[in-house]
N, C-alpha and C positions, 0 to 999 in steps of 0.2 A: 385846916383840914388835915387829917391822920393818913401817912403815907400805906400803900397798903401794902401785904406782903410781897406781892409778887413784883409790885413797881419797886419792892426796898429790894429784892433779889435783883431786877432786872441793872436797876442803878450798878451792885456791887459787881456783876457781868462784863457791865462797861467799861467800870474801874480795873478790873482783871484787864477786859482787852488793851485799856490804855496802857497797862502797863507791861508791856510784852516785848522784847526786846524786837521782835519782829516786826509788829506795828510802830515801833517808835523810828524804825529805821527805813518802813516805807515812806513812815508820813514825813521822815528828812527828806526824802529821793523827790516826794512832791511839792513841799517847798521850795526845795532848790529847783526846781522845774520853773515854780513860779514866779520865784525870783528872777530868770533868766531869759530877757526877750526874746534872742536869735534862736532859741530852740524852745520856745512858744509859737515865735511867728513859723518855723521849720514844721511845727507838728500843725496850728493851724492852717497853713499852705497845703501839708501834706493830706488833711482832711479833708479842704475842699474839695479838691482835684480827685481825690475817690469817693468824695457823694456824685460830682458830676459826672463822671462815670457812671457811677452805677445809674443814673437818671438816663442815659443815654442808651444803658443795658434795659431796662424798663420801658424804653419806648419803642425798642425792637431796633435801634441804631445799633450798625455794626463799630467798633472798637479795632482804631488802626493801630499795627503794630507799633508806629509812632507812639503812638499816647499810651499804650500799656509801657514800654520800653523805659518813658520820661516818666510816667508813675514809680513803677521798680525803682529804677535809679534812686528818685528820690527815696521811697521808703529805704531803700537800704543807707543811703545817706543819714536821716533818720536815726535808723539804729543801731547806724555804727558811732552816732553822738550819745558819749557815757550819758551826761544830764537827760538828754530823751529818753536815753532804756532805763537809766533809773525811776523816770517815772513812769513807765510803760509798764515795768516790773510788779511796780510799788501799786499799780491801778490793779493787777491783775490780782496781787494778793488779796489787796481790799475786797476784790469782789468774789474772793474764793472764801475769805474769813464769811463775808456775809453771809454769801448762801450756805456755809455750812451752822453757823447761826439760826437760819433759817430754816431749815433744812432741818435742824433736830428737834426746834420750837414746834414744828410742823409737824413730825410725826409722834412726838411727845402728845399733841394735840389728839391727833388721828388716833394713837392706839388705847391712849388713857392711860400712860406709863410713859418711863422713859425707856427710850428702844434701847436695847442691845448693840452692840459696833456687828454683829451680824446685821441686823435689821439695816443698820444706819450704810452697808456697805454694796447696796445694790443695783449701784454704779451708775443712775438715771438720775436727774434733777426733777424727777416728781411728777405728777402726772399732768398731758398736758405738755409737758416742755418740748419733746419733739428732737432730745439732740441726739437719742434712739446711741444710747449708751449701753 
């Protein structure tokens, strides 16, 4: 079966994004994340203890100074571990390249054209998102 145009563009997209000196430097930062136990189990510790939090914020429990206090600590423990913020960093770009991927598909879509960097610059992730930019 005959690749079609737009999957043969979308492919050569990807190829571009692979090869970005940007992406190739997040996706080391995430590697080495994963490579490395104590600051896996560091960031998975670290998530637990604020989903259970926020569980305890949802069920109208009050949040003792204690437990926000030993939370802090740790997040800054966390990010003051280079291997954590490189991968903290490296998640945030990922998910900034994405949406603006996304984001142009999207209004490329919407207009019937490819938008203008005015259009594309209207500071909201789209309708619906709510993070009232």
């Amino acid at each position: 079966m005959e690749e079609t145009a737009v999957a043969q563009k979308t492919r050569e997209l990807c190829e571009a994004i692979l090869e970005q000196p940007e992406y190739q430097a997040a996706r080391k930062n995430i590697e080495a994340f994963l490579a490395d136990d104590k600051s896996r189990a560091q960031y998975d510790d670290l998530t637990t203890k604020g989903q259970a939090l926020q569980q305890k914020q949802q069920q109208a429990l009050p949040l003792t100074g204690e437990e926000i206090s030993a939370f802090e600590k740790e997040r800054e423990a966390l990010l003051a571990n280079p291997v954590a913020r490189g991968f903290l960093d490296a998640q945030e770009q990922m998910h900034e390249l994405q949406e603006s991927v996304q984001t142009l598909v999207g209004k490329t879509l919407e207009l019937g054209r490819v938008p203008g960097a005015e259009e594309m610059d209207s500071g909201g992730c789209g309708s619906g998102c709510g993070c009232h930019h």
